[in-house]
MIPA-436802 format. One record per residue (C-alpha): residue number from 1; x, y, z. Coordinates in Angstrom, 1 decimal. Last residue first. Layout:
<sites>
<NUM; <X; Y; Z>>;
...
</sites>
This chain:
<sites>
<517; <48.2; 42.6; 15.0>>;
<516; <45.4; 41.4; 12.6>>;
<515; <42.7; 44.5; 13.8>>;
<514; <45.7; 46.9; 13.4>>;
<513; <46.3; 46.0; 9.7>>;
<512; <42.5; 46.1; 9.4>>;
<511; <42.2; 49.7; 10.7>>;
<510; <45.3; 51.0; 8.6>>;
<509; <44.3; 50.0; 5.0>>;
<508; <40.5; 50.7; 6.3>>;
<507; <41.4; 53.9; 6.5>>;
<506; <37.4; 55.2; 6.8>>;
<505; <37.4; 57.7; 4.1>>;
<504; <39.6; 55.6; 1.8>>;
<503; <38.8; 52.1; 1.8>>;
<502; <35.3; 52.8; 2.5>>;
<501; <35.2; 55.3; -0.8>>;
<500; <37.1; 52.3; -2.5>>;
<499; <33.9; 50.0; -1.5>>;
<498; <31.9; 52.5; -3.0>>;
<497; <33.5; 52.8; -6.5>>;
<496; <33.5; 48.7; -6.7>>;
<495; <30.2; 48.8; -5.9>>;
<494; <29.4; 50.9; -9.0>>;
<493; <31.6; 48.5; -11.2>>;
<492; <29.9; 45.9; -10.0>>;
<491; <26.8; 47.2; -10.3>>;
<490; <27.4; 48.2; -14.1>>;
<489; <29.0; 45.0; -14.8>>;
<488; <26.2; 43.5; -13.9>>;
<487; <24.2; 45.8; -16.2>>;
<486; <26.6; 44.7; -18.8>>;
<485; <26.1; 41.4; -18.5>>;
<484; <29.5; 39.5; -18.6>>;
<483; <29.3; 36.4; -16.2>>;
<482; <26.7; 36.7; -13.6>>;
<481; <26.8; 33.4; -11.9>>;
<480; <30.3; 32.9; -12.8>>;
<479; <31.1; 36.8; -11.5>>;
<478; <28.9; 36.8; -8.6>>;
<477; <30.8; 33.4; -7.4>>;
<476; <34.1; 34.5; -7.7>>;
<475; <33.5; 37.8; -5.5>>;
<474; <32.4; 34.8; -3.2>>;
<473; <35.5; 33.3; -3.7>>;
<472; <37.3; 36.5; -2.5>>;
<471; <35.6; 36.8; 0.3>>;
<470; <36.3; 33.8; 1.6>>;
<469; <39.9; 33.5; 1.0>>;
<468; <40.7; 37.2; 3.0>>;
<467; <44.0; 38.8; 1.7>>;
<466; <43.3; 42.2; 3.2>>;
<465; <41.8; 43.3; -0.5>>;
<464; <39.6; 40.3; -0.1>>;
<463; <38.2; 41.7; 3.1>>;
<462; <37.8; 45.4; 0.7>>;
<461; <36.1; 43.3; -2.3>>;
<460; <33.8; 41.3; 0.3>>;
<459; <31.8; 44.6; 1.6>>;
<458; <31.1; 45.9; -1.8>>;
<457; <30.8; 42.4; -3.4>>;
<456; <28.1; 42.4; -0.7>>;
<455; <26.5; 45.2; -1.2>>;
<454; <25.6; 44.5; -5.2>>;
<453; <24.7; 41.0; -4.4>>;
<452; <22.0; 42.3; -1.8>>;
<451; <19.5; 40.0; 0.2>>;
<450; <17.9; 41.8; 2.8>>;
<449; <19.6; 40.8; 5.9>>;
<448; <19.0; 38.0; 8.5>>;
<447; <20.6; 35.6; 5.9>>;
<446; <19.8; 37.2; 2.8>>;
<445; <22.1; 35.2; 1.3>>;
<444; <25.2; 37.5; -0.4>>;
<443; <24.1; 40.1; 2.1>>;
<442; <24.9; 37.2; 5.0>>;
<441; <28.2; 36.5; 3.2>>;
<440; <29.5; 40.0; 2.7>>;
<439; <28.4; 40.9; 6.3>>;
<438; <30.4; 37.5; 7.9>>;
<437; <33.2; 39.1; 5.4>>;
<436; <33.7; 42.4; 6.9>>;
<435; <33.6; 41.2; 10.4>>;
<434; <35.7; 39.1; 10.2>>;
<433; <38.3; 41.3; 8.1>>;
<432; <37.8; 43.8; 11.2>>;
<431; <35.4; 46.7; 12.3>>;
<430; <34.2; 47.6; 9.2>>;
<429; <30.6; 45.7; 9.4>>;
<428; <30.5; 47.9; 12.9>>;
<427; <29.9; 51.4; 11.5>>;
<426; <26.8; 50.6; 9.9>>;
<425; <25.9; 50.8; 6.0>>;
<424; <24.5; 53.3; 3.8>>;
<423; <23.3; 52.2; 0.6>>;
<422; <26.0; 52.8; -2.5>>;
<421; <25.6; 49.5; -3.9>>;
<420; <22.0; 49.2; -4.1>>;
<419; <19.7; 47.5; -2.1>>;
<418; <17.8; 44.9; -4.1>>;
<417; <15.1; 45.1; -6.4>>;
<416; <16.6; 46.9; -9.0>>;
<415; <19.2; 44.0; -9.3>>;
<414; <16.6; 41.5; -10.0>>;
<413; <15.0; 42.9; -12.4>>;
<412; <18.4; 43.7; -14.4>>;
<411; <19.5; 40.0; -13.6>>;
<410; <16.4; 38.4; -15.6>>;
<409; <14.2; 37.0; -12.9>>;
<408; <12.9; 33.2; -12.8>>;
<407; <16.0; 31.6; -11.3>>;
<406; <15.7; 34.4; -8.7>>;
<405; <12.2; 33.1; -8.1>>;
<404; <13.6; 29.8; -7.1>>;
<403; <16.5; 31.2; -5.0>>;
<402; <14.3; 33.7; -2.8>>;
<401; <12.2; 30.6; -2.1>>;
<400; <15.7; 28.9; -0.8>>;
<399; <16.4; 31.6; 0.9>>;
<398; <12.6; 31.6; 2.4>>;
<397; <12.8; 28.4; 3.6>>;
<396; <12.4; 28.6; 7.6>>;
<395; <11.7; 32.4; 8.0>>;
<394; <14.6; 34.4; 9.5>>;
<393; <12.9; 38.3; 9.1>>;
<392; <15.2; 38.9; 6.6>>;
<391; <14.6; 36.1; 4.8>>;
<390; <10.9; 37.0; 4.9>>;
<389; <11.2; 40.5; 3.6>>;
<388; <13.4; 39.0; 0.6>>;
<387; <10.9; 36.8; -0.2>>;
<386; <8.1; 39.6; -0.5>>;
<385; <10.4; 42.1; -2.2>>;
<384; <10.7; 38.7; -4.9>>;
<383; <7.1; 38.2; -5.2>>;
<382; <6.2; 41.2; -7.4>>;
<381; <9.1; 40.1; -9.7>>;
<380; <7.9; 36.3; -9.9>>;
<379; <4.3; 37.3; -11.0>>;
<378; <2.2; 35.1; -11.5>>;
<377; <3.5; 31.4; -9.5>>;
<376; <5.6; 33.9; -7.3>>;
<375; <2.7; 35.3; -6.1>>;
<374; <2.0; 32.7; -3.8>>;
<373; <5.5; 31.6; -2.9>>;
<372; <6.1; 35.0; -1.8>>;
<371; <2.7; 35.9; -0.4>>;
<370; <3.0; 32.4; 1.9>>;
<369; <7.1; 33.4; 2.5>>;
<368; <6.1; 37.2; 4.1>>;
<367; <2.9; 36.2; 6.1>>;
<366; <5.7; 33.7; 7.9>>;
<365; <7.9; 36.4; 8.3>>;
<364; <5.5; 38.8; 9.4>>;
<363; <6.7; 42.4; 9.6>>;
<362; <3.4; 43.8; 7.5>>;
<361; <-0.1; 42.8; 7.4>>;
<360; <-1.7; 44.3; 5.1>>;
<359; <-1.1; 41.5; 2.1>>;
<358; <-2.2; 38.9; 4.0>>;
<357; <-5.8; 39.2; 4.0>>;
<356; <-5.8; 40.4; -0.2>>;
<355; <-2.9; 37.2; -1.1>>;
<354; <-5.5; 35.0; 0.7>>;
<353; <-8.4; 35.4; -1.2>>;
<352; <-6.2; 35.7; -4.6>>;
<351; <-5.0; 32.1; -3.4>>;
<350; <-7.9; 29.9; -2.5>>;
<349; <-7.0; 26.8; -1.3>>;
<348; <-10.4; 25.5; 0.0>>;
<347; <-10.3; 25.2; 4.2>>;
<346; <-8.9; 23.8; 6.6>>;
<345; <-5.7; 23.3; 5.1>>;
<344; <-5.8; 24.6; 1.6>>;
<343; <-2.3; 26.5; 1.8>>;
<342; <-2.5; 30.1; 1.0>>;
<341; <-6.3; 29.6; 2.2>>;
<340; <-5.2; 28.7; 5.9>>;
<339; <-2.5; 31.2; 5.7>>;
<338; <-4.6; 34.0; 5.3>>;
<337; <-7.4; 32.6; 7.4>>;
<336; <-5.1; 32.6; 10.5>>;
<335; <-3.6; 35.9; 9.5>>;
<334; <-7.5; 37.7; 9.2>>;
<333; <-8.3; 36.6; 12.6>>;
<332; <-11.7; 37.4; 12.5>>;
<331; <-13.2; 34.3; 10.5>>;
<330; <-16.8; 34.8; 9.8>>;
<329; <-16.4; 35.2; 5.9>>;
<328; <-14.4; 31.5; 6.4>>;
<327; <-17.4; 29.9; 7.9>>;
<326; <-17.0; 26.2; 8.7>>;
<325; <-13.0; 26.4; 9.1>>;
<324; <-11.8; 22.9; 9.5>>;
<323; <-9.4; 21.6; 12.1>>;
<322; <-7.2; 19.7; 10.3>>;
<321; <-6.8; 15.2; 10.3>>;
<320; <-10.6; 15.1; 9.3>>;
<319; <-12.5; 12.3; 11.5>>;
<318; <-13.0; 9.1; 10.4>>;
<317; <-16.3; 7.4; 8.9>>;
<316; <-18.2; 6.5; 12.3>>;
<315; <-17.8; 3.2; 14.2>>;
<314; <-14.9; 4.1; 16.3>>;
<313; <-12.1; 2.7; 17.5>>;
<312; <-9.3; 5.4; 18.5>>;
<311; <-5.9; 4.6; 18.0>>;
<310; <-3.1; 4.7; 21.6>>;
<309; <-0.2; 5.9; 19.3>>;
<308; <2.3; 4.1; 22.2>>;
<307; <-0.1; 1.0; 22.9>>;
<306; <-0.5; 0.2; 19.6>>;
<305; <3.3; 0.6; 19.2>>;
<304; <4.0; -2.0; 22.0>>;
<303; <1.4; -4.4; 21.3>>;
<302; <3.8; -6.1; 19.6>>;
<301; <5.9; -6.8; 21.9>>;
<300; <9.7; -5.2; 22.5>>;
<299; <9.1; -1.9; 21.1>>;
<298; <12.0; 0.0; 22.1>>;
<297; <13.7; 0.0; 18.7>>;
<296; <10.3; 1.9; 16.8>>;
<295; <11.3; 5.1; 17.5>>;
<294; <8.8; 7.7; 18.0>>;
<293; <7.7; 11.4; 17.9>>;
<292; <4.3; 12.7; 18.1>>;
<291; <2.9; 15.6; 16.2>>;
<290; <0.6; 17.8; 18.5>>;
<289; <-3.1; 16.8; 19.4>>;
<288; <-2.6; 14.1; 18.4>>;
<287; <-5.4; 12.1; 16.0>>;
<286; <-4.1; 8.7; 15.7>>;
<285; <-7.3; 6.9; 14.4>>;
<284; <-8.9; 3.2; 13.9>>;
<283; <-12.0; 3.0; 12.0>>;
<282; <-14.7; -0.1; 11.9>>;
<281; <-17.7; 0.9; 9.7>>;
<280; <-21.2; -0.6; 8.8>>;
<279; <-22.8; -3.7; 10.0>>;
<278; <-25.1; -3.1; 13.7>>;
<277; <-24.9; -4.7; 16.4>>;
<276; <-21.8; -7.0; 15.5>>;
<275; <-20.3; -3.3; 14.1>>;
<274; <-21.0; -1.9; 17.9>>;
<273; <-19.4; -5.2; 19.3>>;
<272; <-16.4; -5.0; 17.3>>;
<271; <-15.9; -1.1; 18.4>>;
<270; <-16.9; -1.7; 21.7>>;
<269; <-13.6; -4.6; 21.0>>;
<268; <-11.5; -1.9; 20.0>>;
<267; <-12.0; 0.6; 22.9>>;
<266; <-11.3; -2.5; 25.4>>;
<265; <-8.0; -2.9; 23.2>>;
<264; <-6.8; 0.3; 23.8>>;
<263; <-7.8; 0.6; 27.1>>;
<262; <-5.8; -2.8; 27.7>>;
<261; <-2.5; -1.3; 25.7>>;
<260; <-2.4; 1.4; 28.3>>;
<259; <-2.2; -0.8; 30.9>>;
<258; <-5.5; -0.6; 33.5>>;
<257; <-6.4; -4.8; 33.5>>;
<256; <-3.2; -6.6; 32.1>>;
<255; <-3.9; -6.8; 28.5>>;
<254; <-6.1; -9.7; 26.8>>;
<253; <-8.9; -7.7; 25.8>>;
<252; <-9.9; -9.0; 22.2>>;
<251; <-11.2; -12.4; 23.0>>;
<250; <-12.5; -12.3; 26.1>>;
<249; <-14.3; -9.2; 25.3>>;
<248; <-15.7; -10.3; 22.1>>;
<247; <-16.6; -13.5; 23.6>>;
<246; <-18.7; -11.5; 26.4>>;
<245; <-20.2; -9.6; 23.4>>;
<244; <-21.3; -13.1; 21.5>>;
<243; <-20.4; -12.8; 18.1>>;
<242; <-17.8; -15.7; 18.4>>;
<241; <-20.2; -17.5; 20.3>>;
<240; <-22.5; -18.4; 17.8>>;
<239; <-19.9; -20.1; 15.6>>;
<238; <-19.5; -18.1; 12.3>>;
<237; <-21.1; -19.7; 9.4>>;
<236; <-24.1; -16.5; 9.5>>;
<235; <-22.3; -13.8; 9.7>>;
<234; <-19.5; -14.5; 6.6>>;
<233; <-21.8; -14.3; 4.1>>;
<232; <-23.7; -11.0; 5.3>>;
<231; <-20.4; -9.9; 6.7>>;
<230; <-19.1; -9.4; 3.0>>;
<229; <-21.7; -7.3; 1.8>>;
<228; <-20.2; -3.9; 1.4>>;
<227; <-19.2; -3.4; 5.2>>;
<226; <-16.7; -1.1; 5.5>>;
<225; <-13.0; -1.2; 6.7>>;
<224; <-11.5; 2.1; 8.6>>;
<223; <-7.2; 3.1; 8.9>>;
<222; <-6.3; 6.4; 10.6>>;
<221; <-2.8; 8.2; 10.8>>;
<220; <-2.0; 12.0; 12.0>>;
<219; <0.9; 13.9; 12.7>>;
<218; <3.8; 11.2; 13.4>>;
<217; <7.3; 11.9; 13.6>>;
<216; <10.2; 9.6; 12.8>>;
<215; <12.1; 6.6; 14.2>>;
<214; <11.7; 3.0; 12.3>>;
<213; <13.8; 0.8; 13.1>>;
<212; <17.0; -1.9; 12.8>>;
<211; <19.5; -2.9; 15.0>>;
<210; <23.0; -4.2; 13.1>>;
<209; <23.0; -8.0; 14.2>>;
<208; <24.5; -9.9; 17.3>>;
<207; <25.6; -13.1; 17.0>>;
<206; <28.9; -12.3; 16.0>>;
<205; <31.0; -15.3; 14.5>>;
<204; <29.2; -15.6; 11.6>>;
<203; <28.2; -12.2; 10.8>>;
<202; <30.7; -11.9; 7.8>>;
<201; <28.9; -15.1; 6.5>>;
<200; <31.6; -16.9; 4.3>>;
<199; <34.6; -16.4; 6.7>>;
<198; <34.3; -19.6; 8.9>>;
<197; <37.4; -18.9; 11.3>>;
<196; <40.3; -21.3; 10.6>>;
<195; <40.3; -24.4; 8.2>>;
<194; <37.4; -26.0; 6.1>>;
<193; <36.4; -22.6; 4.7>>;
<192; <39.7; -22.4; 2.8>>;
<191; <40.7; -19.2; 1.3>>;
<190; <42.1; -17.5; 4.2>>;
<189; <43.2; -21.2; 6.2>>;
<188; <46.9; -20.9; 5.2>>;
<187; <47.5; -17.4; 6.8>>;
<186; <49.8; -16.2; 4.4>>;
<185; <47.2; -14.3; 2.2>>;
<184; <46.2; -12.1; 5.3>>;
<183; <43.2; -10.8; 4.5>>;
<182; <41.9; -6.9; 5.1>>;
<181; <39.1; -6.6; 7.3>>;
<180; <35.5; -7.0; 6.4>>;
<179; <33.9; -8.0; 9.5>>;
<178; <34.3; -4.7; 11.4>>;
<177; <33.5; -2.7; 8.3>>;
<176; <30.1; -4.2; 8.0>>;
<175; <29.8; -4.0; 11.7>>;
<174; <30.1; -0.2; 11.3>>;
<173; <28.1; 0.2; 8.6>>;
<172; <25.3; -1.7; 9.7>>;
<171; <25.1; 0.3; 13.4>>;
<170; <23.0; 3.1; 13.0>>;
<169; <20.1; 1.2; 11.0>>;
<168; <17.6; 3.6; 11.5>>;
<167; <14.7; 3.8; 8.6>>;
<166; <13.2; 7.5; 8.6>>;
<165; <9.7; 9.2; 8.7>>;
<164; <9.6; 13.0; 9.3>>;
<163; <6.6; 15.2; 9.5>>;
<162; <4.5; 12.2; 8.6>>;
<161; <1.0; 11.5; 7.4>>;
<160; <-1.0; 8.2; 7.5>>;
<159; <-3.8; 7.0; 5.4>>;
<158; <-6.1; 4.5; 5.0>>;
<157; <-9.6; 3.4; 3.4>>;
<156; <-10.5; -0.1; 2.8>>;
<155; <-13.9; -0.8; 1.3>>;
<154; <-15.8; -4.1; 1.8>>;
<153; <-16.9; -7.3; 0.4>>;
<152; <-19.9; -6.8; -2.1>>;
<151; <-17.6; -4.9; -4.5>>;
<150; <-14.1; -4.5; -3.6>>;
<149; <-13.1; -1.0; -3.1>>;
<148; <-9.6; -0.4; -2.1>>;
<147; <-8.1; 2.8; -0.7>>;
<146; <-4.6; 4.2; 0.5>>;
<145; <-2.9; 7.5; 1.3>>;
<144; <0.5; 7.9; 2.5>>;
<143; <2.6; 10.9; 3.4>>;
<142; <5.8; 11.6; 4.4>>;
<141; <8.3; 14.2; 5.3>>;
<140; <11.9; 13.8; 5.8>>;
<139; <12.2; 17.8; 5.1>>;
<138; <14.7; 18.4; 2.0>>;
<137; <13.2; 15.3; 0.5>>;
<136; <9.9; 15.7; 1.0>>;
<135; <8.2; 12.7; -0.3>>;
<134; <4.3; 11.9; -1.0>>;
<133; <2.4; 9.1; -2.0>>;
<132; <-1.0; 8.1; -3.2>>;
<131; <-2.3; 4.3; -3.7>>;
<130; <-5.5; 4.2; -5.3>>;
<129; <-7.0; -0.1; -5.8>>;
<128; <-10.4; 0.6; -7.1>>;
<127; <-13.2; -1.9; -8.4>>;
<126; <-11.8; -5.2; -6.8>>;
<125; <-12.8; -8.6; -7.1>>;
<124; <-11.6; -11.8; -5.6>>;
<123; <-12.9; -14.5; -7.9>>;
<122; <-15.3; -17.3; -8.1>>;
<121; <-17.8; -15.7; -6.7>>;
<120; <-19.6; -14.8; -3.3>>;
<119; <-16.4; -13.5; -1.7>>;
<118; <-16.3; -15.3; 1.7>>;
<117; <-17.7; -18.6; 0.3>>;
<116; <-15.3; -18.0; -2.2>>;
<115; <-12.5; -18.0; 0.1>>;
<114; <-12.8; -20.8; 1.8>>;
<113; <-13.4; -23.4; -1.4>>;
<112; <-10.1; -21.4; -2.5>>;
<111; <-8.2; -21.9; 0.4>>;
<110; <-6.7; -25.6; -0.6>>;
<109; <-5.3; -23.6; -4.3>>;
<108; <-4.7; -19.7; -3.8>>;
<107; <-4.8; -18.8; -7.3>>;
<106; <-8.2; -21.3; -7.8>>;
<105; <-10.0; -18.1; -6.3>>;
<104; <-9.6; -15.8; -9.6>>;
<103; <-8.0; -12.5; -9.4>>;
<102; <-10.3; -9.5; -10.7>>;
<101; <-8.9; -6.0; -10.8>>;
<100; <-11.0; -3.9; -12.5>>;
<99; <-9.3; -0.2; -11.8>>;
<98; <-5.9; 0.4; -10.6>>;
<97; <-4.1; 4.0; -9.6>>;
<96; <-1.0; 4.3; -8.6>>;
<95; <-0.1; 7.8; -7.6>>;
<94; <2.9; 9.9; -7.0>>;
<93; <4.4; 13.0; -5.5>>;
<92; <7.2; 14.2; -5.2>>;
<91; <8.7; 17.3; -3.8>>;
<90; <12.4; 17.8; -3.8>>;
<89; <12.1; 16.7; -7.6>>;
<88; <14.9; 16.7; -9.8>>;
<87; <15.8; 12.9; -9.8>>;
<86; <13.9; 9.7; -10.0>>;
<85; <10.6; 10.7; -10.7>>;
<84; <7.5; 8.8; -11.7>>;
<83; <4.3; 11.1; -10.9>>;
<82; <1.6; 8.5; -12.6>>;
<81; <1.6; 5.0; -12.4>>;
<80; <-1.8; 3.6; -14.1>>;
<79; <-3.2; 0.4; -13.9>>;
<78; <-6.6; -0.5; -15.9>>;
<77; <-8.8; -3.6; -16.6>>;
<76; <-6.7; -6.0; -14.8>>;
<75; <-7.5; -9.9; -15.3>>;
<74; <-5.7; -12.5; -12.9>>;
<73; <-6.0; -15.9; -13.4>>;
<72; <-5.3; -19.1; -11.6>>;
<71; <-6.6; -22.5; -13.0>>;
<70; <-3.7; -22.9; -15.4>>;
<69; <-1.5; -23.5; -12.4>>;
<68; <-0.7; -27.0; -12.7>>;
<67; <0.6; -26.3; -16.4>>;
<66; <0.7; -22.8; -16.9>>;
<65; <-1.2; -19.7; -14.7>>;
<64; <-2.6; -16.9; -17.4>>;
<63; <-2.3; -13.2; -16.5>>;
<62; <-4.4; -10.7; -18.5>>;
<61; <-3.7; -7.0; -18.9>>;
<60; <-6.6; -5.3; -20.2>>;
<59; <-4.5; -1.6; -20.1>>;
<58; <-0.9; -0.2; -18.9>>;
<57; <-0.5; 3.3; -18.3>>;
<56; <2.7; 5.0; -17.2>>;
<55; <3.0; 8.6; -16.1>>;
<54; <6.1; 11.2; -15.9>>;
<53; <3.9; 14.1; -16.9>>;
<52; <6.3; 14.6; -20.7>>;
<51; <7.2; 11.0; -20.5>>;
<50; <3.4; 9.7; -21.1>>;
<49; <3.9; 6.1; -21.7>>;
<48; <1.4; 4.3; -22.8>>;
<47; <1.7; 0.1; -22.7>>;
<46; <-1.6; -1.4; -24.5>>;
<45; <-3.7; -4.6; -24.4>>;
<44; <-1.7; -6.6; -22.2>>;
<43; <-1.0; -10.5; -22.4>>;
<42; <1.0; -12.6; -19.5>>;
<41; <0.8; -16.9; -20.0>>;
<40; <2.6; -17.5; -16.8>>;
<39; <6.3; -19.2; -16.0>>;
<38; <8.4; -18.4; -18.8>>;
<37; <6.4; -15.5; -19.6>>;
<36; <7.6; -13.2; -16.7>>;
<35; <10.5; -12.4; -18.5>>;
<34; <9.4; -10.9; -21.3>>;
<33; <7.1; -9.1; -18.9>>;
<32; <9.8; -7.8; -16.8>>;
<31; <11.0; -6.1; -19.9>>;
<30; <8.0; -4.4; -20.8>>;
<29; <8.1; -3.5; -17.3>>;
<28; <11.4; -2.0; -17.3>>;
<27; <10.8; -0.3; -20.7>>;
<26; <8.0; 1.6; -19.3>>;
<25; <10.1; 2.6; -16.4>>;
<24; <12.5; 3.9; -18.0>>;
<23; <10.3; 5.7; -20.8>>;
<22; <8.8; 6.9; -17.6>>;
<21; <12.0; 8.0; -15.7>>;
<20; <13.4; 10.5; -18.6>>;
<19; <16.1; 8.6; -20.5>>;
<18; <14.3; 8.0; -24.0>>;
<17; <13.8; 12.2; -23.8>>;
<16; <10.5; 14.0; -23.5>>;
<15; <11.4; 14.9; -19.7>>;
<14; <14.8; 15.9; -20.6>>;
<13; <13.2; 18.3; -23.4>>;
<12; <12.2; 18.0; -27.0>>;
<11; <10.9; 15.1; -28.5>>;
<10; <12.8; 14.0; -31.8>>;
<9; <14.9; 11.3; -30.0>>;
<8; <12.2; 9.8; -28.5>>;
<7; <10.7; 9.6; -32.3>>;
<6; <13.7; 8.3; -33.6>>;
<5; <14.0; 5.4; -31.6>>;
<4; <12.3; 3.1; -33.8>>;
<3; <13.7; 4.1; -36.7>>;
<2; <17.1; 3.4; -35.6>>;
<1; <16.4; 0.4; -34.0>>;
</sites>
């Protein structure tokens, strides 16, 4: 064990360590295959763990069925997990990525016969299986992208992109609790199902049952199959009706004449009929025109949510989800470009574009947060005026952008970019205790303010002197973060000067005193 180990153990780094979530996760499956032996005959060519990019590849795995069963196989050429994250991460992203998948028609026993006239062969193949995902913690967002190829049968493309997906379940907790109450152990029938109230479902005496959904915001969804050759088989041992447009219609418009869900559904079956015509393309898509809010507890039927989104059948390839910018170098409105390259939507990201359109324009808090995080990746130093401009201005994000690149800066660089102590400020931050510490705090953030350490332990040190909690933690806060540097201790010391000149020129010893009476 030792031995084997050792080389984890050598590696370097969380990431490169035998906790990091891919060596997890490799040894999970590894594991799940041990156990997946007693009932299959399961081979693989090769585990690789990368631990360093959080990926997992597993090769030429082979899946035998035993006994009965031996009929069923499943081969896999290639599966890789890459972007495997449990912790760290406010942005993940991950794929799954599957290549040669081929799972044999016997696996499904009486439909087999069925199936292979559908597939042509003896097995269900597929090329590509891609699965992408994206999750924003901090934000709820979501996004989803899926595809399968299967050769000769078709190719399944999907996506669907939220601003904030969540699963409801408001009330499990408190029914939870309302079941669980403590037991009386003198009550003769507490232990004894046969006697009293049945206590081994904690539900069983209320029918009712926590409600669960799905409540979010939707920006965009579309789903399309293709024709690769399975309609050619499956065409002709139809029944000659079923491709009949009047058929069609009967069959796919079943809505009340004029409901939403009816329009829907008479767009779908145009659709049906146009692929009948013609094989090709069937795509569904939610295109809003602004993101659209939802909660799945007030669909009743299940035609509910299709008639909420309202998809559009088409039988073209879908539609981009942006509008797309066909001749950047003919775009006037150099912000809109800006930002559109800062962020590759619309167009190709193209940072050093974007940083020369939005670095004119000036008093932008938006502009402000795209050069920020833009420049940051270079050049955390030039970025930081940048991100304090935008948390001044009240951009969503920027203090937490002005925390990354702070992370990034030794303290002397990042003291020289801030206001310094001895910068004049207004009359009304020395009104009361109050008011000195709400302008300690917002310096100590950048909340509406350019961000300032040196300022506000001037401002906090005379509210602590006054007996203020709050400002005197966050004098306890520079000093952890900060510790002994000597150029810390240089600002400090220099904002300790100026906040005794307020003391003394402007009586604060006598002005606060009143301010409390």
């Amino acid at each position: 064990m030792a031995s084997a180990s050792a080389p984890a153990f050598a590696q370097t780094g969380t990431e490169a360590s035998i906790f990091s979530p891919a060596n997890i996760a490799g040894g999970l499956l590894r594991a799940g295959v041990s156990y997946a032996r007693m009932v299959a005959d399961i081979r693989y060519g090769a585990l690789e763990v990368d631990a360093e990019r959080g990926a997992v590849m597993l090769r030429d795995l082979q899946i035998r069925g035993i006994g009965d069963q031996a009929a069923c196989q499943v081969t896999l050429g290639r599966a890789q997990f890459s972007g495997i994250t449990f912790w760290g991460a406010e942005d993940m992203r991950g794929r799954l990525d599957a290549a040669d998948l081929k799972i044999a028609n016997n696996c499904f026993g009486p439909q087999a016969a069925m199936i292979g006239m559908v597939t042509g062969s003896d097995s269900i193949p597929v090329a590509r299986l891609a699965l992408d995902w994206r999750q924003v913690s901090s934000s709820g967002a979501g996004q989803l992208d899926l595809e399968i190829v299967s050769p000769e049968i078709a190719r399944i493309e999907g996506s669907v992109d939220f601003d904030y997906v969540s699963i409801y379940l408001p009330d499990a907790l408190k029914k939870l609790a309302q079941q669980s109450g403590p037991t009386d152990l003198e009550d003769p029938g507490a232990d004894d199902p046969a006697m009293g109230e049945d206590r081994s479902d904690s539900f069983a005496t209320n029918p009712e049952r926590p409600e669960v959904g799905l409540r979010g915001t939707l920006r965009a969804a579309h789903l399309s199959i293709e024709d690769l050759g399975v309609w050619g088989r499956l065409g002709p041992i139809l029944p000659p009706d079923a491709t009949n447009p009047q058929a069609i219609d009967a069959g796919i418009v079943t809505a009340e004449p004029g409901s939403p869900l009816s329009e829907v559904q008479e767009g779908l079956a145009a659709a049906v009929k146009g692929f009948v015509a013609q094989p090709g393309i069937v795509t569904a898509e939610i295109r809003p025109e602004a993101p659209v809010d939802f909660d799945s507890r007030g669909w009743t039927e299940a035609g509910d949510p299709v008639a909420f989104f309202a998809p559009v059948f088409t039988n073209a390839a879908p539609r981009p989800p942006l509008r797309l910018i066909a001749d950047p170098s003919a775009a006037g409105d150099a912000r809109s470009l800006g930002l559109a390259l800062a962020r590759g939507e619309g167009v190709p990201m193209n940072h050093r574009r974007a940083i020369g359109l939005l670095s004119p324009l000036k008093g932008d808090a938006e502009v402000s947060l795209a050069l920020a995080t833009m420049i940051a990746e270079a050049d955390p130093a030039a970025a930081y005026p940048h991100a304090m401009a935008a948390a001044n201005l009240g951009a969503p994000g920027a203090p937490a952008v002005l925390d990354r690149i702070e992370a990034k800066l030794p303290t002397a660089v990042l003291l020289a970019a801030q206001m310094p102590a001895a910068t004049p400020l207004k009359d009304e931050m020395f009104a009361s205790v109050q008011a000195l510490r709400d302008a300690a705090l917002a310096r100590e953030q950048g909340d509406g303010v350019p961000r300032s350490y040196a300022l506000a332990w001037r401002l906090a040190a005379s509210a602590a002197a006054a007996g203020d909690g709050a400002a005197q933690a966050l004098m306890a806060r520079l000093n952890a973060r900060f510790g002994a540097e000597p150029v810390w201790i240089t600002a400090r010391e220099a904002a300790a000067d100026a906040a005794m000149g307020d003391w003394t020129t402007r009586k604060l010893g006598t002005v606060l005193a009143g301010a409390a009476q």
